[in-house]
C-alpha positions in Angstrom: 189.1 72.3 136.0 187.0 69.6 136.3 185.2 68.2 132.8 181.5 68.1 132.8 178.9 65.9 131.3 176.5 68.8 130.8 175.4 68.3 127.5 176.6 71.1 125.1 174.0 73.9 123.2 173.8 73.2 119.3 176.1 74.2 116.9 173.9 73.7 114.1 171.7 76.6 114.5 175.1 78.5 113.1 174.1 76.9 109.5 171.7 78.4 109.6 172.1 81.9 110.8 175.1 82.2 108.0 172.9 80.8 105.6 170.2 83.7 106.0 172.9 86.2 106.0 174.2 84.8 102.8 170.3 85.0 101.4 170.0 87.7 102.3 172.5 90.6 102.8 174.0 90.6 99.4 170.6 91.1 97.7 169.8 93.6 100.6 173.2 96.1 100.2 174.2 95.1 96.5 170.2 95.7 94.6 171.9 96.2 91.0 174.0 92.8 91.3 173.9 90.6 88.2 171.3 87.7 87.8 174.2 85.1 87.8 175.7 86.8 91.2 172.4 86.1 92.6 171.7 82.8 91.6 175.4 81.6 92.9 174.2 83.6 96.1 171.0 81.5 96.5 173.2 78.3 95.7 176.1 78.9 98.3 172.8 79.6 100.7 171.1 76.4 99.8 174.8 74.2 99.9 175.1 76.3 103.3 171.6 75.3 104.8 172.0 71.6 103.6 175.1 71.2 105.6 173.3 72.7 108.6 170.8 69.9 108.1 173.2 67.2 107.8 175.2 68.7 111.0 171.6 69.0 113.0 170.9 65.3 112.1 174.3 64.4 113.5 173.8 66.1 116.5 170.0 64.3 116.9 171.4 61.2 116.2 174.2 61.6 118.9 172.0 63.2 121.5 169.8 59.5 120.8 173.4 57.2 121.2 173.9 55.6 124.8 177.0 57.2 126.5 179.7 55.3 126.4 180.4 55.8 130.2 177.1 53.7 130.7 173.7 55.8 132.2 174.3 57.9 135.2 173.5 56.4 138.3 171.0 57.3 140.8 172.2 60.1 143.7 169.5 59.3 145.8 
């Protein structure tokens, strides 16, 4: 199979779908958890979301980078 240079969907947006899961399903199925549960919950979510944001400026900042195979030419 022939490799493409179609540019690939974001893998970021996973952050952030695991990080509201982790904000919020615990606290959803679990309503008599501890305080300290919770607050670790919130902080893995946070740790969780930050990543996304460091991985989504990655991705921006390679989406911005020339390719190293030079710009496509013109099929004209």
């Amino acid at each position: 199979m022939a490799p493409t240079k179609d540019r690939q969907d974001s893998t970021a947006v996973w952050y952030f779908i695991a990080a509201t899961f982790i904000l919020t399903l615990p606290n959803l199925l679990f309503p008599d958890m501890h305080v300290a549960v919770r607050v670790a919950i919130v902080l893995v979510g946070i740790v969780i979301m930050a990543l996304g944001f460091v991985h989504l400026r990655g991705e921006l900042a390679a989406r911005d980078r020339p390719s190293p195979d030079g710009p496509p030419a013109d099929e004209d």
